[in-house]
C-alpha positions as CSV (number, residue, x, y, z in Angstrom):
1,X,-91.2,2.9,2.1
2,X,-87.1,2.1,1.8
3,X,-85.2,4.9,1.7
4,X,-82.9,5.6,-1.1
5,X,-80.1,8.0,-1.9
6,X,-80.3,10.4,-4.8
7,X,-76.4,10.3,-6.3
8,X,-76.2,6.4,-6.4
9,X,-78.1,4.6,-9.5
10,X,-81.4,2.9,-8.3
11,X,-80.8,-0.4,-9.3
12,X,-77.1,-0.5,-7.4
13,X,-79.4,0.6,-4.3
14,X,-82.2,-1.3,-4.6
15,X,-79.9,-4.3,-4.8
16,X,-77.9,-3.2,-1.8
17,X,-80.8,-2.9,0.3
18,X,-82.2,-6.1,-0.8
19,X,-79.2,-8.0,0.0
20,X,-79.4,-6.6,3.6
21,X,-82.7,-7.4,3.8
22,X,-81.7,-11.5,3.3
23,X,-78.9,-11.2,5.4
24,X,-80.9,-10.1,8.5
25,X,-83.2,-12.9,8.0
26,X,-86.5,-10.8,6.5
27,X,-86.2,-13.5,3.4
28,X,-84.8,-16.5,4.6
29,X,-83.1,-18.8,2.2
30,X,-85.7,-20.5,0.0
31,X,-88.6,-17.7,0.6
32,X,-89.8,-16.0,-2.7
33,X,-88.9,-12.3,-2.8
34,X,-92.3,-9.9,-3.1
35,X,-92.7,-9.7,-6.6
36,X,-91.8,-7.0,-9.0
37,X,-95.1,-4.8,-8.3
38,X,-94.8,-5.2,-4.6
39,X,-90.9,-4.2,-4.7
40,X,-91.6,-1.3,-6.9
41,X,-94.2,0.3,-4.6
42,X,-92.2,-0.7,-1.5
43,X,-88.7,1.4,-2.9
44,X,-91.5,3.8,-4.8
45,X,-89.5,3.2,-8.1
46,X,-90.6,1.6,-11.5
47,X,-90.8,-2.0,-12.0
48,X,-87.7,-1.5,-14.6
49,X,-85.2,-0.7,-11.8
50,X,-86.6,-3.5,-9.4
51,X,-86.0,-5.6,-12.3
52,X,-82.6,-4.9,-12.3
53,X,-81.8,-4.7,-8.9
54,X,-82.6,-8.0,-8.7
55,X,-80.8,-8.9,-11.8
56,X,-77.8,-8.2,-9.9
57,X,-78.4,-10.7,-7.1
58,X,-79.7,-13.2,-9.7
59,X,-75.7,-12.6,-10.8
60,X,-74.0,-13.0,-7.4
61,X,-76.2,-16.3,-6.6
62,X,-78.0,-14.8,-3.7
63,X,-81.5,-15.0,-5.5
64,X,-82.6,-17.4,-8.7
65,X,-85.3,-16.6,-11.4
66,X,-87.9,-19.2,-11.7
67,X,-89.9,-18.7,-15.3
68,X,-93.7,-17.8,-14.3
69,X,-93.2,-18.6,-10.2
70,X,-90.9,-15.9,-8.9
71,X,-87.4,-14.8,-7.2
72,X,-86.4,-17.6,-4.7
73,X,-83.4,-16.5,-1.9
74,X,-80.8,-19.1,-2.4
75,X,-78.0,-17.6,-0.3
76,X,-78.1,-15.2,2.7
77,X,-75.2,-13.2,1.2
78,X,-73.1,-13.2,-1.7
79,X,-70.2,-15.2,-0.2
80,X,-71.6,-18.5,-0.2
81,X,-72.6,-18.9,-3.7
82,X,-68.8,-17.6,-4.6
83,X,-66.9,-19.9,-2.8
84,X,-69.4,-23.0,-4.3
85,X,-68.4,-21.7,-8.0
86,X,-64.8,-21.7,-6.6
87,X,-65.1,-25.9,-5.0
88,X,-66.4,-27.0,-8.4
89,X,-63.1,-26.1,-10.3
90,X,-61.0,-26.7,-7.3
91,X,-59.0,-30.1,-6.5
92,X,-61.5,-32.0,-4.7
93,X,-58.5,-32.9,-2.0
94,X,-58.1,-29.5,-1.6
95,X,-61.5,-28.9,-0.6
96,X,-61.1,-31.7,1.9
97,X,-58.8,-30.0,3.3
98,X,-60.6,-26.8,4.0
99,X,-63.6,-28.7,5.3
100,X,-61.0,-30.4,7.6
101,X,-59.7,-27.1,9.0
102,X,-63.1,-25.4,9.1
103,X,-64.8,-28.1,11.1
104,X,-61.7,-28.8,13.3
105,X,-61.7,-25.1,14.0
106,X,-65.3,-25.1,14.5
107,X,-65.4,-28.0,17.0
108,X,-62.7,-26.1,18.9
109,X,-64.6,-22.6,19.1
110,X,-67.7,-24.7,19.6
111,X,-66.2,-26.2,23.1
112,X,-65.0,-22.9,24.5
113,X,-68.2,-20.6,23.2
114,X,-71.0,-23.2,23.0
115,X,-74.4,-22.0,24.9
116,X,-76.1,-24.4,27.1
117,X,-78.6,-24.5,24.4
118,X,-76.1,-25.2,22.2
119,X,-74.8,-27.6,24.1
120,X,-78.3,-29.3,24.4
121,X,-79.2,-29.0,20.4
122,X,-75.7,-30.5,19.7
123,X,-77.0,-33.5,21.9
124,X,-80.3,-33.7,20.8
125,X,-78.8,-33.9,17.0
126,X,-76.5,-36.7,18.0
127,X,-79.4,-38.8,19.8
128,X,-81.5,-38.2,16.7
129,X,-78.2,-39.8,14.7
130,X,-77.9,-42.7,16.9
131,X,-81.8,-43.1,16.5
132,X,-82.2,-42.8,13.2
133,X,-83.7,-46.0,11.0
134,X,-83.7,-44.9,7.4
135,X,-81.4,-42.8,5.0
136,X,-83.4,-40.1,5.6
137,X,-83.4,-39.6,8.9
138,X,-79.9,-39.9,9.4
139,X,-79.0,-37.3,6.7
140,X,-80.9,-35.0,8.0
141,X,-79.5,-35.3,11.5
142,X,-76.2,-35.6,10.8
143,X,-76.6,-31.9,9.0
144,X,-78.2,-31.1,11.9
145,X,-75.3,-31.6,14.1
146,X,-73.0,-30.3,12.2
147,X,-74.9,-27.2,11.7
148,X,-75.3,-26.4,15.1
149,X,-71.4,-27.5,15.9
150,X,-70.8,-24.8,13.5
151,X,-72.9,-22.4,14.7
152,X,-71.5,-22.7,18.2
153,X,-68.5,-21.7,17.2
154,X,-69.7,-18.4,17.5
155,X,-68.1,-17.2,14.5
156,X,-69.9,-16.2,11.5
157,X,-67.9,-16.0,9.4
158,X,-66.7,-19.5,9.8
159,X,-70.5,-20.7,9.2
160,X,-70.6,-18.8,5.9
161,X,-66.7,-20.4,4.8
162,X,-68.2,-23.7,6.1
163,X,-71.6,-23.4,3.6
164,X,-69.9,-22.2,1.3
165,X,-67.4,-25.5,1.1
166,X,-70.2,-27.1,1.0
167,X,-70.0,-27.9,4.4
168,X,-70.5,-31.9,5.5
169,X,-73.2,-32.1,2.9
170,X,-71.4,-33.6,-0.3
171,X,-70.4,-36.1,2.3
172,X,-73.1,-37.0,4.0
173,X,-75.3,-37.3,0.6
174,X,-72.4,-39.4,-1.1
175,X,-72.1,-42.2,1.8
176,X,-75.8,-42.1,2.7
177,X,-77.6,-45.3,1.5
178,X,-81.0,-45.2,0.7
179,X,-83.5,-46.7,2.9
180,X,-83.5,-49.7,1.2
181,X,-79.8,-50.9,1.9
182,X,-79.9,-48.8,5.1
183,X,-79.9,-51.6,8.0
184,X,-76.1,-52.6,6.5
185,X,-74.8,-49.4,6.8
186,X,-76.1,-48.7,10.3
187,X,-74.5,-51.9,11.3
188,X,-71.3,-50.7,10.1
189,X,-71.5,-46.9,11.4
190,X,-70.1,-47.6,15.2
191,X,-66.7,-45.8,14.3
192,X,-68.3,-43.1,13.2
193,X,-71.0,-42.5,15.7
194,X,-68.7,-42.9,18.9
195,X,-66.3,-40.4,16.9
196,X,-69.5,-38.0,16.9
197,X,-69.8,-38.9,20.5
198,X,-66.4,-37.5,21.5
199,X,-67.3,-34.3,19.8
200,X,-70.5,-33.8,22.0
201,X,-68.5,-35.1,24.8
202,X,-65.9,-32.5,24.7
203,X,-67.9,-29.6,23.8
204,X,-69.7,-30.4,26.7
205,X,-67.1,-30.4,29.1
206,X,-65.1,-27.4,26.9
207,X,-62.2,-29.1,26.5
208,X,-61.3,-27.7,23.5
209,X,-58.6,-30.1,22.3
210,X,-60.2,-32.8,22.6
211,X,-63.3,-31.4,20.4
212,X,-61.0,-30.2,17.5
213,X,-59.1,-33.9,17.4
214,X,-62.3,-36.0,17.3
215,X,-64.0,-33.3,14.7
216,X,-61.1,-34.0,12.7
217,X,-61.0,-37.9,13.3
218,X,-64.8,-38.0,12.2
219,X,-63.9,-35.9,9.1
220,X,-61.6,-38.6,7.9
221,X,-63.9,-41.8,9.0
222,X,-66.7,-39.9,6.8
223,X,-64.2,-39.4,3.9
224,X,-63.0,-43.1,4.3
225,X,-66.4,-44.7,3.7
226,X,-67.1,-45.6,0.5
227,X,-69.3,-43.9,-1.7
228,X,-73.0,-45.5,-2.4
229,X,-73.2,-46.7,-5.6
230,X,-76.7,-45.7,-7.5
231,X,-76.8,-47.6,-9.5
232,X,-76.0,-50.7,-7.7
233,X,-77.7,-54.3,-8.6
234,X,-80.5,-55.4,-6.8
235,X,-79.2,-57.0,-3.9
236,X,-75.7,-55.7,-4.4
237,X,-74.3,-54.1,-0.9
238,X,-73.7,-50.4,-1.6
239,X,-71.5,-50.4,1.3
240,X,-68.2,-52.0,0.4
């Protein structure tokens, strides 16, 4: 059973100790939280203070209601959600220019800090971009790689400024073709994969310089490209 203090109000506890509880991993991000019965017996309160515990992350955007499924974990701290209320009011050059500094940063941590197993995923991500054949696949490993460039930063808190930005996401997702019109943009991504190359390249040899100038370059290739159109004509090329 958790442990809770006497002289603080049980819903400002149970909410603290829930939010800990994400943050360490024990409910990763998209996991439903035990419900409301299984909370209750776990802090040995009532179901009413549960309920607003968990109101309060509701609030903070670490955790989201769904009517008749349960409490999903949407954010592994409070941080994240707060800075993605802040982008969406912001100047969107402004936020490019975070993202700029975060992953230029990041790229230059990344080549003095990296692990070798860092060093390894970062290349495995980048062949799995160079192989990739639809839309799908190369979103998904172009996150990839910038995640785990990121990440081998070794700062934290730089990962949780860099989600919270939104990260490479809104890029990737707005130049992406579907698989349908994806052979034309593969045939015009050279620029952009070689750029991704240096990255790896430098990381690799921890030359740290070099990572944060082709971080940035491939920052500004991405924002260059034009963005798909959706609602393109059939046949139309979505790829200006």
């Amino acid at each position: 059973m958790a442990r809770l203090e006497s002289n603080i109000p049980l819903a400002a506890q149970i909410a603290e100790q829930l939010r800990r509880r994400i943050a360490s991993g024990e409910f990763p991000v998209g996991t439903k939280l035990p419900t409301e019965f299984q909370l209750a017996q776990d802090f040995g309160v009532s179901r009413n203070s549960v309920r607003e515990g968990v109101r309060a992350l509701v609030h903070t955007g670490m955790v989201r209601a769904r009517a008749g499924d349960g409490t999903y974990v949407t954010a592994a701290d409070a941080l994240t959600p707060a800075l993605r209320r802040r982008t969406t009011t912001e100047r969107a050059v402004h936020v490019e220019e975070v993202r700029r500094l975060l992953e230029r940063e990041g790229a230059r941590l990344a080549a003095l800090r990296a692990t070798p197993e860092q060093r390894a995923a970062l290349r495995d991500a980048q062949e799995a971009r160079l192989a990739a054949r639809s839309g799908a696949e190369y979103m998904a490993a172009d996150l990839t790689f910038h995640h785990v460039l990121l990440e081998a930063s070794g700062n934290p808190l730089l990962c949780d400024l860099y989600r919270g930005t939104g990260g490479i996401e809104e890029s990737v997702h707005r130049v992406t073709p579907t698989d349908t019109t994806y052979e034309r943009f593969a045939a015009r991504r050279g620029e952009l994969d070689a750029a991704h190359e240096a990255v790896v390249n430098a990381v690799e040899t921890g030359d740290e310089e070099a990572a944060a100038r082709a971080a940035l370059h491939s920052v500004l290739l991405s924002e260059a490209l034009p963005s798909v159109e959706p609602s393109a004509e059939p046949g139309a090329d979505p790829v200006r």
